[in-house]
DRENPA-3360 file (N, C-alpha, C; in nm, 2 decimals, always signed):
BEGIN
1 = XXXXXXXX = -0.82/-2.42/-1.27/-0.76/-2.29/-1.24/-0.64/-2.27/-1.33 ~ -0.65/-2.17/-1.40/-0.52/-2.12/-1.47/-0.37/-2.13/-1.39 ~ -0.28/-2.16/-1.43/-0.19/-2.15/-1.32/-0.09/-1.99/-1.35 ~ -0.07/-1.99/-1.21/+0.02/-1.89/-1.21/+0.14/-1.89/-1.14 ~ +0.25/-1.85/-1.24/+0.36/-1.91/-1.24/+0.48/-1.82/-1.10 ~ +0.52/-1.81/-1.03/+0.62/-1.77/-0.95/+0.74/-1.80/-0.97 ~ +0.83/-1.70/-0.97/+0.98/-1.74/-0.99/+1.08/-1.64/-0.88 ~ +1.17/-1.67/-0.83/+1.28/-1.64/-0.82/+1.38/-1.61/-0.88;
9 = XXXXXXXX = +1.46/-1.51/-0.89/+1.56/-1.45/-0.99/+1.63/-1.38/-0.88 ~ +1.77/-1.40/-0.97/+1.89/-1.30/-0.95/+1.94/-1.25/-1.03 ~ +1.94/-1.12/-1.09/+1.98/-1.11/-1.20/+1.93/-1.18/-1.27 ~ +2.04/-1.28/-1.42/+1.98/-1.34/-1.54/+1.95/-1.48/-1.45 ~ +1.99/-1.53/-1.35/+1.95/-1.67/-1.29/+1.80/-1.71/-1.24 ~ +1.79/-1.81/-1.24/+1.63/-1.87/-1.20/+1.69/-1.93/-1.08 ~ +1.64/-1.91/-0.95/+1.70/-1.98/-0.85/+1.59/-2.09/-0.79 ~ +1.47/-1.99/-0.84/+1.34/-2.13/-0.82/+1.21/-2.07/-0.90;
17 = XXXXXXXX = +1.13/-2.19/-0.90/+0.98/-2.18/-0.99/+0.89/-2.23/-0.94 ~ +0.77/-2.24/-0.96/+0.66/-2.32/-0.98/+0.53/-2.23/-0.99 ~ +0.45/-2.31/-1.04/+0.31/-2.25/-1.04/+0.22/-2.25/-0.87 ~ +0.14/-2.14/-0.85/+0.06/-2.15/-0.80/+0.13/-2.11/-0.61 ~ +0.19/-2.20/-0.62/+0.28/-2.17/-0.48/+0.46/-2.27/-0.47 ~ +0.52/-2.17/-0.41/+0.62/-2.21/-0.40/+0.69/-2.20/-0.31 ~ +0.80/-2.34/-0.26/+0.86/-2.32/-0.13/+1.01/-2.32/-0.19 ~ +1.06/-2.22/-0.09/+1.20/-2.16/-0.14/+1.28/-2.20/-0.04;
25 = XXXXXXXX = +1.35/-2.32/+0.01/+1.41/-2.35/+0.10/+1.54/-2.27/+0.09 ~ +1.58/-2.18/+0.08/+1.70/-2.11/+0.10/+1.72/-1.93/+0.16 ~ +1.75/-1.88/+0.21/+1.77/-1.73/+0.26/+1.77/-1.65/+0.12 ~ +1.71/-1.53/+0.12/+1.75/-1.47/+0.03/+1.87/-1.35/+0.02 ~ +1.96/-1.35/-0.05/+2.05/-1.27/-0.08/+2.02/-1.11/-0.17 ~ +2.06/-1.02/-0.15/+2.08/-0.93/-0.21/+2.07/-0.95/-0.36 ~ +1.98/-0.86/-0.45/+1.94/-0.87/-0.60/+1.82/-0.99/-0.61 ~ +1.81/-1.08/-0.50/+1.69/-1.18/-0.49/+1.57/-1.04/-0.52;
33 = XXXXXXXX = +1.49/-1.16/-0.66/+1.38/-1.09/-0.69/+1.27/-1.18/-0.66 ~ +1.11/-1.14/-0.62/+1.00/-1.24/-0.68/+0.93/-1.17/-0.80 ~ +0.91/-1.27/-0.92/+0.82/-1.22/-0.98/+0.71/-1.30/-1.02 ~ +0.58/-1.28/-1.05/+0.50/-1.32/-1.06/+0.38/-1.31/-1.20 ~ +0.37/-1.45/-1.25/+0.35/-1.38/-1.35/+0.16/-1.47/-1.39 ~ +0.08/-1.41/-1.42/-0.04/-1.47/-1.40/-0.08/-1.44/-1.61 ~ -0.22/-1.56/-1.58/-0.25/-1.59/-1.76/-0.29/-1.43/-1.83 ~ -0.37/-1.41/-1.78/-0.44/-1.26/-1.80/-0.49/-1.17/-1.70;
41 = XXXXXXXX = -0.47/-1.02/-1.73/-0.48/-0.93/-1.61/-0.65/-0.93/-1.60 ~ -0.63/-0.92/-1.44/-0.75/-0.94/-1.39/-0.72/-0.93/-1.19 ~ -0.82/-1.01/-1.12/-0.79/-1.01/-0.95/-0.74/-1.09/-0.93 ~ -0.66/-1.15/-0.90/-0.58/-1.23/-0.79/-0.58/-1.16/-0.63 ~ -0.54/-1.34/-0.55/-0.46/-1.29/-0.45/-0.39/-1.35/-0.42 ~ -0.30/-1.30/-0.35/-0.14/-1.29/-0.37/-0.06/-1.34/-0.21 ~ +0.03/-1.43/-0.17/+0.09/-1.42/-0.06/+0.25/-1.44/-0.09 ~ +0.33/-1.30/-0.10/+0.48/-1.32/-0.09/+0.58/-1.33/-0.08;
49 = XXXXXXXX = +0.48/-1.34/+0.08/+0.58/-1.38/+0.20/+0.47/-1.45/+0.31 ~ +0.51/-1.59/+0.35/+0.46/-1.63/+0.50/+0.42/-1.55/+0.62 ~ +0.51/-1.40/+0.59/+0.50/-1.35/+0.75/+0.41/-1.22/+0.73 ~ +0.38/-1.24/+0.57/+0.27/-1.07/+0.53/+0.15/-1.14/+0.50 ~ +0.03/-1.05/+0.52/-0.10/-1.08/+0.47/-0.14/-1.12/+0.28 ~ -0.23/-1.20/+0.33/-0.29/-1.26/+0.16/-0.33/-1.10/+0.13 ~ -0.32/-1.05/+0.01/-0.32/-0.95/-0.06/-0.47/-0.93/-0.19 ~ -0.55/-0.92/-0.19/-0.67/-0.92/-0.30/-0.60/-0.76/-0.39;
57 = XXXXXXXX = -0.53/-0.81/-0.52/-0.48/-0.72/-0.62/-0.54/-0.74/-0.73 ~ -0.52/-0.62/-0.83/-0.58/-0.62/-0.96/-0.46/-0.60/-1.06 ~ -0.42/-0.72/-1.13/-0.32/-0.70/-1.27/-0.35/-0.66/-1.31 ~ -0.30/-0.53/-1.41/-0.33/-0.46/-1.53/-0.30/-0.53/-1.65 ~ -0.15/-0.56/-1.60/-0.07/-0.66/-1.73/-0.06/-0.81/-1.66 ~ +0.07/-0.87/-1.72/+0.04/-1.01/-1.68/+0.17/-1.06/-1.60 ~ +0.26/-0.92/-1.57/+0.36/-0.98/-1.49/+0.44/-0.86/-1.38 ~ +0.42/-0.90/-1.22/+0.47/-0.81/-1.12/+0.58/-0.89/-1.05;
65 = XXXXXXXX = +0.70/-0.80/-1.05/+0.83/-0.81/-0.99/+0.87/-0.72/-0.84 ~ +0.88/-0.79/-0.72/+0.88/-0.74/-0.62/+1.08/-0.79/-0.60 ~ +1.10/-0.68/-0.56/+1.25/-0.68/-0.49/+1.26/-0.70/-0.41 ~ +1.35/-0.82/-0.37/+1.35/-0.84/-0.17/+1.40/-0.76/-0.14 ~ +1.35/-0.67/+0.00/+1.41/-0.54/+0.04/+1.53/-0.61/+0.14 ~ +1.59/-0.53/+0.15/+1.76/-0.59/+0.20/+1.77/-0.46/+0.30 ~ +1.86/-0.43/+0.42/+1.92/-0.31/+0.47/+1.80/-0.18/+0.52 ~ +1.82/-0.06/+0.46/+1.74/+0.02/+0.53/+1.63/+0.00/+0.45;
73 = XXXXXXXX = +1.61/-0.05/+0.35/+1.45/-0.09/+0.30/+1.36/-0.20/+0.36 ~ +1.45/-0.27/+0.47/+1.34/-0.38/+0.49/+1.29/-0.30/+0.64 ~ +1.31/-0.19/+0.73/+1.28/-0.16/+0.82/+1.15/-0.09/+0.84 ~ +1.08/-0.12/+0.70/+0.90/-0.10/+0.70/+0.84/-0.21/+0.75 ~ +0.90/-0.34/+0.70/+0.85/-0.46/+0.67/+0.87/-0.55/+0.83 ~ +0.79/-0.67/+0.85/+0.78/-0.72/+0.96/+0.93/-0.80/+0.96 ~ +1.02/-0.80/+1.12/+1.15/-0.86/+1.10/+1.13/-0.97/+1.08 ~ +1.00/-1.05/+1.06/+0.98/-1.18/+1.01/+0.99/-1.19/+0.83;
81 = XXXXXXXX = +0.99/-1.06/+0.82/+0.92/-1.11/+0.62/+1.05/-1.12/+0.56 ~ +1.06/-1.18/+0.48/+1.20/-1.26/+0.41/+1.31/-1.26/+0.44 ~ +1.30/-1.34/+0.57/+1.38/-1.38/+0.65/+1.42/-1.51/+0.63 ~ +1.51/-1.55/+0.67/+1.52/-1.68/+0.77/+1.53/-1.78/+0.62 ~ +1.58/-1.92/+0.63/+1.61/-2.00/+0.55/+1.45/-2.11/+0.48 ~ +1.38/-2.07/+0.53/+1.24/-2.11/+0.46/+1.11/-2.01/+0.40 ~ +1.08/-2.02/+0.26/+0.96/-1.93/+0.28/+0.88/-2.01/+0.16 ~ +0.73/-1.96/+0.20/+0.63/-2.02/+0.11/+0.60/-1.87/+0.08;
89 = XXXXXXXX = +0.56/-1.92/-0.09/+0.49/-1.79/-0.16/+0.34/-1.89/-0.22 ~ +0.25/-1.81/-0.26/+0.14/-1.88/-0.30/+0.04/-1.73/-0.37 ~ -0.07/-1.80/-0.51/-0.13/-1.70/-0.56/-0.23/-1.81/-0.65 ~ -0.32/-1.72/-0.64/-0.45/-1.75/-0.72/-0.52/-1.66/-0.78 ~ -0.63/-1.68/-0.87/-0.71/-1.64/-0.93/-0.83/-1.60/-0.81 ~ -0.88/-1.48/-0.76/-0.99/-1.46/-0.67/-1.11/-1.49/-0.70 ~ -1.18/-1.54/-0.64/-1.32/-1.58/-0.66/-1.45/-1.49/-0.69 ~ -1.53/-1.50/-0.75/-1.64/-1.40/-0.80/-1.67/-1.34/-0.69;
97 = XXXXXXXX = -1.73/-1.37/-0.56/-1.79/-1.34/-0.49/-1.66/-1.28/-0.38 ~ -1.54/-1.30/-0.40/-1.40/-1.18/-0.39/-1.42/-1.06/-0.43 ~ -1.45/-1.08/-0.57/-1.41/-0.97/-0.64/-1.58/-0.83/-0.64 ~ -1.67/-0.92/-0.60/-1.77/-0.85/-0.57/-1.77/-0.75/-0.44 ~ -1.74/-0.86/-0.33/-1.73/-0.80/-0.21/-1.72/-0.68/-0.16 ~ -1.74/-0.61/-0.09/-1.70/-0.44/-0.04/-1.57/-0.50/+0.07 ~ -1.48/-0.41/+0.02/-1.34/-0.39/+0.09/-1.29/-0.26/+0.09 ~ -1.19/-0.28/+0.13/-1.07/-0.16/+0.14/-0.99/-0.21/+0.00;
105 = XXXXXXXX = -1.03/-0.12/-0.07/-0.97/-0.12/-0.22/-0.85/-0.05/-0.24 ~ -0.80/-0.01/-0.15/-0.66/+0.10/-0.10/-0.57/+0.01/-0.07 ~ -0.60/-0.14/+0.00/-0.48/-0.24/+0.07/-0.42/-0.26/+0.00 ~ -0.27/-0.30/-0.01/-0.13/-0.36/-0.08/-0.03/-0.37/+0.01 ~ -0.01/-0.46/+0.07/+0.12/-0.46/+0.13/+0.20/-0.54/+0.05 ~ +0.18/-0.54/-0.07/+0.33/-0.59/-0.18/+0.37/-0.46/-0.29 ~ +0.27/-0.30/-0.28/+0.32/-0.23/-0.36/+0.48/-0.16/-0.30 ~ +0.51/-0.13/-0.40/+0.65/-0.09/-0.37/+0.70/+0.06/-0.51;
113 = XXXXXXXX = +0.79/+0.17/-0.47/+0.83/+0.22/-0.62/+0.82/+0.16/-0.72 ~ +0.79/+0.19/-0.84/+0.76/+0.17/-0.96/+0.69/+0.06/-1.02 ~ +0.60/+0.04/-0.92/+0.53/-0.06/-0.96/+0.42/+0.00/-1.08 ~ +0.41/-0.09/-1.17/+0.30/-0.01/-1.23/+0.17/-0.15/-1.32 ~ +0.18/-0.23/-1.25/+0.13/-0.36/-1.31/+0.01/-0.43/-1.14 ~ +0.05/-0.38/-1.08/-0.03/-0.51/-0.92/-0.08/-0.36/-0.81 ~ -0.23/-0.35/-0.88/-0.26/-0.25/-0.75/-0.33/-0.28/-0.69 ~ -0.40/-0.19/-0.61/-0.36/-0.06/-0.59/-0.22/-0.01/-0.56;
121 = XXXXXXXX = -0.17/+0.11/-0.57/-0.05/+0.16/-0.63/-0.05/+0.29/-0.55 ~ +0.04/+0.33/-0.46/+0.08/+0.47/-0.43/+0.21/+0.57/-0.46 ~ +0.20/+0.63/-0.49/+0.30/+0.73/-0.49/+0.28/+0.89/-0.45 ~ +0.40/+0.98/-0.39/+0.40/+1.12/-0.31/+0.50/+1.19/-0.43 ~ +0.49/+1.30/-0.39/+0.59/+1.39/-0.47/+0.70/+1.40/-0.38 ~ +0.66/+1.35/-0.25/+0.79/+1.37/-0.20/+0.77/+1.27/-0.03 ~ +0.93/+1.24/-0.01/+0.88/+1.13/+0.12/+1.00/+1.15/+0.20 ~ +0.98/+1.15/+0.37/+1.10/+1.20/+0.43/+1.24/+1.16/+0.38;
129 = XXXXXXXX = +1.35/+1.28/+0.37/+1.47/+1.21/+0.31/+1.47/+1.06/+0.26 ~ +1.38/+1.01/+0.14/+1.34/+0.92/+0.10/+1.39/+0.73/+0.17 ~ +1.35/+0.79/+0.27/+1.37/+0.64/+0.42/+1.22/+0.60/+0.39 ~ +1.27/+0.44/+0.39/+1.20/+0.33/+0.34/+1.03/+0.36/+0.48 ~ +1.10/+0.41/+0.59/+0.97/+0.39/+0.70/+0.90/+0.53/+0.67 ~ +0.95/+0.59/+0.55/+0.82/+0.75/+0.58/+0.77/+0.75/+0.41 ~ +0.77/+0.61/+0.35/+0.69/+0.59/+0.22/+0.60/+0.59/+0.19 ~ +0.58/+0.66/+0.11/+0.40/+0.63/+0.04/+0.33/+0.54/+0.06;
137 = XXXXXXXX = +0.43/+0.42/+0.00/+0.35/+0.29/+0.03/+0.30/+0.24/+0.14 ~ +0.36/+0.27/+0.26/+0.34/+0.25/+0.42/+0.23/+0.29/+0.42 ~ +0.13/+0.36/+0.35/-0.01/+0.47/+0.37/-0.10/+0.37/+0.35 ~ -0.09/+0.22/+0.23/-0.19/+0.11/+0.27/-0.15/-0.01/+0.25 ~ -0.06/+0.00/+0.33/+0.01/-0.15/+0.37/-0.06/-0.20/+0.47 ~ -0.22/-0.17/+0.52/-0.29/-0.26/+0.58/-0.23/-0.24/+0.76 ~ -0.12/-0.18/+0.81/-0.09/-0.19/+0.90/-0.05/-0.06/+0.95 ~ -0.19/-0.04/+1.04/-0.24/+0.07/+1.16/-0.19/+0.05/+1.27;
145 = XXXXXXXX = -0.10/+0.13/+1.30/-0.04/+0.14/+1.45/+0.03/+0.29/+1.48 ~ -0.03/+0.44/+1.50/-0.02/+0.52/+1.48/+0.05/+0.62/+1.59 ~ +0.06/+0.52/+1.74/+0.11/+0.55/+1.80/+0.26/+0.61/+1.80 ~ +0.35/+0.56/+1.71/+0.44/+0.59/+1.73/+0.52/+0.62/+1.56 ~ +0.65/+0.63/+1.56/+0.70/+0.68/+1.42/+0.82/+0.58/+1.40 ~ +0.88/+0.55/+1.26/+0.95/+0.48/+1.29/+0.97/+0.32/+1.20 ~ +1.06/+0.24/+1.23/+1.07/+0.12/+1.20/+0.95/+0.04/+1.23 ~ +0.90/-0.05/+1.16/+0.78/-0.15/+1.18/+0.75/-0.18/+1.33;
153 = XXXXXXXX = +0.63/-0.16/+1.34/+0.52/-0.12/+1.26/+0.47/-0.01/+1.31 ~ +0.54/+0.05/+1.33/+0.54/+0.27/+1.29/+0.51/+0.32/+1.15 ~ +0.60/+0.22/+1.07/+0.61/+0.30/+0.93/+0.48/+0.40/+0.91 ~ +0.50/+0.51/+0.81/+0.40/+0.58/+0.79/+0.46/+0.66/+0.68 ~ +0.33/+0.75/+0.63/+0.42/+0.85/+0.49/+0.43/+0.97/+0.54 ~ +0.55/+0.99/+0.53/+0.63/+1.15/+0.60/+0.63/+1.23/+0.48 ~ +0.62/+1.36/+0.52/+0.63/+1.49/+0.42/+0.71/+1.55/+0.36 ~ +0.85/+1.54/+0.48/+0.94/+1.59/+0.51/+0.88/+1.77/+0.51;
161 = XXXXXXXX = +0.79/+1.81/+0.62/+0.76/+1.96/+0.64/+0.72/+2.03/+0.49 ~ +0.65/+1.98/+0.40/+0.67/+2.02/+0.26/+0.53/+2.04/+0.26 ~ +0.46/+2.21/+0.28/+0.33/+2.20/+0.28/+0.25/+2.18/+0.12 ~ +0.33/+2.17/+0.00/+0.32/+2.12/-0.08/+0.33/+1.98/-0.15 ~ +0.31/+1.87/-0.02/+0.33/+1.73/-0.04/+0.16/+1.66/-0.09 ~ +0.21/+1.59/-0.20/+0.06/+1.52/-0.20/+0.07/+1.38/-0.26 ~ +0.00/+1.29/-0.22/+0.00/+1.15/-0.22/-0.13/+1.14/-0.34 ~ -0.09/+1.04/-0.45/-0.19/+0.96/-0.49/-0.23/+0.81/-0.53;
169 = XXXXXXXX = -0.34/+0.77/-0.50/-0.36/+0.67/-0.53/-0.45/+0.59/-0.63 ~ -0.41/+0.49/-0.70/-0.42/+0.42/-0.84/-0.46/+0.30/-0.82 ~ -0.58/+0.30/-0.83/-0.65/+0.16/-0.85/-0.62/+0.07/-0.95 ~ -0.57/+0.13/-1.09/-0.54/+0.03/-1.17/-0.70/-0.02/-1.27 ~ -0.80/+0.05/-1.20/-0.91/+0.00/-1.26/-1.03/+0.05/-1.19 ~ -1.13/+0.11/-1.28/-1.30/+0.16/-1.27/-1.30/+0.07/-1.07 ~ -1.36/+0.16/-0.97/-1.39/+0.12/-0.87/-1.52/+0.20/-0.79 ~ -1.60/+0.17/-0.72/-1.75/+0.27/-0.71/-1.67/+0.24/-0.52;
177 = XXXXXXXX = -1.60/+0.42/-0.53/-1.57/+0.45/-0.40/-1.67/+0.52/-0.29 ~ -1.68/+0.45/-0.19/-1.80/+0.53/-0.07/-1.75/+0.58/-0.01 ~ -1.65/+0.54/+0.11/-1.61/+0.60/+0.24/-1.43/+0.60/+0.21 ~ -1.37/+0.70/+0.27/-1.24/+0.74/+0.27/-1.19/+0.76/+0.41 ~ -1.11/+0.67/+0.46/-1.06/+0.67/+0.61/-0.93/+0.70/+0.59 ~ -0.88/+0.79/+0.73/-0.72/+0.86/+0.71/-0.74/+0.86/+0.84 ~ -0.59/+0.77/+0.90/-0.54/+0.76/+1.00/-0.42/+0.83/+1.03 ~ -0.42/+0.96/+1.07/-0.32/+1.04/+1.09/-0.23/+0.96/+1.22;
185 = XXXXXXXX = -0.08/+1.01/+1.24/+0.01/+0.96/+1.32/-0.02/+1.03/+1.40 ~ +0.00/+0.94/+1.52/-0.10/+1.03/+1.69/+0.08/+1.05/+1.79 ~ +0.17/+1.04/+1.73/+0.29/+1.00/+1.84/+0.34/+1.14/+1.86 ~ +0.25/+1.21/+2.00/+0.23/+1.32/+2.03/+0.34/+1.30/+2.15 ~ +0.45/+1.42/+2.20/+0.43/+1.53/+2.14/+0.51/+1.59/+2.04 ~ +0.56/+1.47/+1.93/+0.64/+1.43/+1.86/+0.58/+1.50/+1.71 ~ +0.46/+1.44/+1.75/+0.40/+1.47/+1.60/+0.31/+1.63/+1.61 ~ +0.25/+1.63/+1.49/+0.12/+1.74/+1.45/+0.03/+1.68/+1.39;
193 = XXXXXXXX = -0.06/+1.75/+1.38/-0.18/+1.73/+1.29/-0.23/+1.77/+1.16 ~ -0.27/+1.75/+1.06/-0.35/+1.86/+0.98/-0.51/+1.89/+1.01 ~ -0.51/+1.99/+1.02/-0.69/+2.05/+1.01/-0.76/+2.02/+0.92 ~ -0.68/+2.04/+0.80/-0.79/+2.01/+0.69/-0.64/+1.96/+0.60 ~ -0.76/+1.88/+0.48/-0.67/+1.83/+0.34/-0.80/+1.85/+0.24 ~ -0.74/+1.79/+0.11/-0.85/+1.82/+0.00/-0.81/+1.66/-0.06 ~ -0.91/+1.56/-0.11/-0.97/+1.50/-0.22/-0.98/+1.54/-0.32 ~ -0.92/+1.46/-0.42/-0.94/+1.50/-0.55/-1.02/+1.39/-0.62;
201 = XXXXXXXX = -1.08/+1.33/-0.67/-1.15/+1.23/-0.76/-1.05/+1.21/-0.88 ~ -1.07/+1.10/-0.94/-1.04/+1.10/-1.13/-1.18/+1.17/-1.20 ~ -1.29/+1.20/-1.13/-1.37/+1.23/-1.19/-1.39/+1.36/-1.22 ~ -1.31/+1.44/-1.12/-1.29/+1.53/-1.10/-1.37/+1.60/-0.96 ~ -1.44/+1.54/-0.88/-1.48/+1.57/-0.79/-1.42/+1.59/-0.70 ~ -1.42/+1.71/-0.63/-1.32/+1.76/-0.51/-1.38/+1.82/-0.37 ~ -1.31/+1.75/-0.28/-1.40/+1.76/-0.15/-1.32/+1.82/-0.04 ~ -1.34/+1.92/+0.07/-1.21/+2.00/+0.19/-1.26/+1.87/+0.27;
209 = XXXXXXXX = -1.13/+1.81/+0.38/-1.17/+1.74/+0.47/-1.13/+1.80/+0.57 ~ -1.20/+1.82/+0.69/-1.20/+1.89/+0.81/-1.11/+1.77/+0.90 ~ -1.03/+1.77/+0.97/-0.96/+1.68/+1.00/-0.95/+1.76/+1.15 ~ -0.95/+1.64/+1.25/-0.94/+1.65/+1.42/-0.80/+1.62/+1.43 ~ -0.72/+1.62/+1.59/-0.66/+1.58/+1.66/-0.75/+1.47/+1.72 ~ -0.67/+1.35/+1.71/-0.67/+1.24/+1.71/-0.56/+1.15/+1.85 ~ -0.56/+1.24/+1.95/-0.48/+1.18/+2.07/-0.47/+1.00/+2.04 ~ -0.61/+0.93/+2.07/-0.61/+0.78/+2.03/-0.55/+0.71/+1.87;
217 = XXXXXXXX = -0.54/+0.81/+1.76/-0.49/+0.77/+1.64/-0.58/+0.72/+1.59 ~ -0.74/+0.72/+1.61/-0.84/+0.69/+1.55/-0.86/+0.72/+1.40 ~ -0.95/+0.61/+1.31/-0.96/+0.69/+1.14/-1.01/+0.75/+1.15 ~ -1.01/+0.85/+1.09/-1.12/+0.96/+1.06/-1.19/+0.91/+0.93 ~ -1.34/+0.93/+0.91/-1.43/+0.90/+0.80/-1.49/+0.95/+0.75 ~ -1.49/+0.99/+0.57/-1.53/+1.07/+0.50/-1.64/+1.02/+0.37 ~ -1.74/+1.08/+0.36/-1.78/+1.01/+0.24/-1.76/+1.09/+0.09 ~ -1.75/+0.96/+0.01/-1.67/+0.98/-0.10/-1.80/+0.96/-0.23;
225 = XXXXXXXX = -1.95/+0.96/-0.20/-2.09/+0.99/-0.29/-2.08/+0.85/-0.32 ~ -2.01/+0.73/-0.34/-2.02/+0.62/-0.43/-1.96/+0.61/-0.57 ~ -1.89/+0.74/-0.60/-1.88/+0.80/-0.75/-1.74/+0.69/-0.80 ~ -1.76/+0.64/-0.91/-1.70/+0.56/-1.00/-1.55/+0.60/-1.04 ~ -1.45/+0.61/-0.99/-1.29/+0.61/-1.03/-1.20/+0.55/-1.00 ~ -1.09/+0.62/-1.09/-0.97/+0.50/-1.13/-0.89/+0.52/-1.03 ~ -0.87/+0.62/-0.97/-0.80/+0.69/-0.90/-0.82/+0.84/-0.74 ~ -0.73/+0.85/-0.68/-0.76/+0.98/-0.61/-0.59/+1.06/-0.55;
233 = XXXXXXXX = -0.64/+1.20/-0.51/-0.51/+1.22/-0.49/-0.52/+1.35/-0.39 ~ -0.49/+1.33/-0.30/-0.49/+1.36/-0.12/-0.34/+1.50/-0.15 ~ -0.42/+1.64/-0.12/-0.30/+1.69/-0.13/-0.36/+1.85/+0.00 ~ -0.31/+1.97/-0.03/-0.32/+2.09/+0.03/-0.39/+2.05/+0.19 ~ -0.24/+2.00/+0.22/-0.24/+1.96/+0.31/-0.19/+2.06/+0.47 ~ -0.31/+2.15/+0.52/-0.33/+2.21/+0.65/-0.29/+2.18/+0.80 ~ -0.13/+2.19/+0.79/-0.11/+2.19/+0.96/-0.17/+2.30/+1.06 ~ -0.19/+2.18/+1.17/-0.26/+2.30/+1.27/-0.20/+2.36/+1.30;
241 = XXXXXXXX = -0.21/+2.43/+1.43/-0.16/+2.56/+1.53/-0.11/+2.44/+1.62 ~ +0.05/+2.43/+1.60/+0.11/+2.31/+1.71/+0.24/+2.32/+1.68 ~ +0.37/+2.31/+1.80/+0.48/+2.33/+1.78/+0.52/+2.25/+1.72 ~ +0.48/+2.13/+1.67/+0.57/+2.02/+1.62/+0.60/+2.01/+1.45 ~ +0.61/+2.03/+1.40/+0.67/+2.02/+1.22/+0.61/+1.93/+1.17 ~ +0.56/+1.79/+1.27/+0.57/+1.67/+1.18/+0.44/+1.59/+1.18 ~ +0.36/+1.62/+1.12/+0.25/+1.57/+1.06/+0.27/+1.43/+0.99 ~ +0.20/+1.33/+0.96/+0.20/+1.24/+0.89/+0.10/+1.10/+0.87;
249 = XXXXXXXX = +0.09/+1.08/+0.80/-0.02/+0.96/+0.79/+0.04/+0.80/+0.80 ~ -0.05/+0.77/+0.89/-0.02/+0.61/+0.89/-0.12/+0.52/+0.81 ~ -0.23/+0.55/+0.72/-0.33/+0.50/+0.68/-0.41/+0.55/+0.62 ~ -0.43/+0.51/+0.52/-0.53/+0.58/+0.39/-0.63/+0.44/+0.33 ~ -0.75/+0.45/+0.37/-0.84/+0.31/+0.33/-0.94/+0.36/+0.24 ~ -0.99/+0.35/+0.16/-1.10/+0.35/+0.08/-1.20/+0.20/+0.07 ~ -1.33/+0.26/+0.12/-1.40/+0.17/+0.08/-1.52/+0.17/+0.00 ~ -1.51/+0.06/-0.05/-1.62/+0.08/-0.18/-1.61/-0.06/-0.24;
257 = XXXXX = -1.65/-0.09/-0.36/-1.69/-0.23/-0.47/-1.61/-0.19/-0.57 ~ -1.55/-0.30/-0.60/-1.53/-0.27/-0.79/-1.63/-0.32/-0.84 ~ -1.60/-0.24/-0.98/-1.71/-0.21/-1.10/-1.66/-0.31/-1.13 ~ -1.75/-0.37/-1.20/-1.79/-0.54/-1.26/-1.87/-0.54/-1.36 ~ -1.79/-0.58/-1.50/-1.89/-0.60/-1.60/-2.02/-0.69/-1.58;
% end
């Protein structure tokens, strides 16, 4: 197995290393970075943090830098995740029959702003008064809990009332997408709904989604033909007839295979 290298940094300092996996017996401080840096872009998967899920990502390039969130950025994140004076990080190369598999090719709970190297990858044009719990990224951070709004595990991607808001998502790489699930936020009578939204493809294929009220917070499921792209981008976005302003998604899953030479 190629090794892959993990480091700790503060600024110009190395505070720890190793390949493959690493235990960081100390708290992390403010400017504490992880980065990770693998032989050639390709699939890995990825763990962290001890208290978040192994992650199946695709490098584009050969090196991803995650920021420990500190303050009102860590209030997405579980009060367990980089916490406390011990943590194990760990990463590998994914196995053929990983990378074949049918998944949710949407999950990431390590993307973050500006990422542009470890996807899938999201970004909005716009996110409530930009608070860490109504981000883009919260849309496939793997963690469905739609009942309510809010600090973990509420997080979700807020509009801020902007019927011009639109989210997209970046695979990072050729993927043969079938089904598209959207878990609207149910924390009624707090929230709204949308009726309908629109799909966009990289291929350019564009599809209206008819979208329910969702009392239970149930996904709704859409099919996406199987058609081959890099990318998609969820926008013209239809509130219902309901007094509440605040519409929002807690979950965006695509499922399908990646394309494999």
């Amino acid at each position: 197995m190629n090794d892959i290298l993990i480091k700790i940094t503060n600024g110009d300092r190395t505070l720890a290393q190793a390949c493959n996996h690493l235990v960081y017996p100390a708290a992390y401080a403010p400017g504490d970075s992880i980065t990770m840096t693998v032989p050639e872009p390709g699939y890995y998967v990825i763990r962290l943090d001890d208290a978040m899920n192994e992650e199946f990502v695709y490098m584009n390039e050969t090196s991803f830098t995650l920021e420990i969130p500190f303050a009102e950025a860590r209030i997405s994140y579980s009060p367990r995740a980089f916490s406390g004076p011990m943590h194990y990080l760990s990463a590998r190369s994914a196995r053929t029959e990983e990378i074949a598999a049918p998944r949710n090719l949407a999950r990431n709970g390590y993307d973050c702003h500006g990422n542009t190297t470890c996807y899938p990858h999201t970004w909005a044009n716009v996110e409530t008064r930009g608070e860490a719990v109504f981000a883009a990224r919260n849309a496939i951070d793997g963690i469905i809990c739609p009942e309510s709004h809010g600090a973990y595990p509420y997080q979700s991607w807020g509009i801020n009332r902007d019927p011009e808001a639109c989210l997209t998502l970046e695979f990072g790489r050729s993927v043969r997408a079938d089904t598209l699930v959207l878990t609207t936020r149910a924390d009624f009578p707090h929230d709204a709904w949308w009726k309908s939204a629109r799909v966009t493809l990289s291929n350019g294929n564009t599809r209206i989604l008819t979208l329910k009220k969702s009392p239970e917070g149930k996904g709704q499921s859409f099919d996406l033909g199987g058609f081959v792209i890099t990318s998609l981008m969820l926008d013209n976005l239809k509130k219902a007839d309901d007094p509440s302003p605040f519409p929002a998604l807690t979950q965006l899953e695509v499922w399908g295979t990646n394309v494999c030479d």
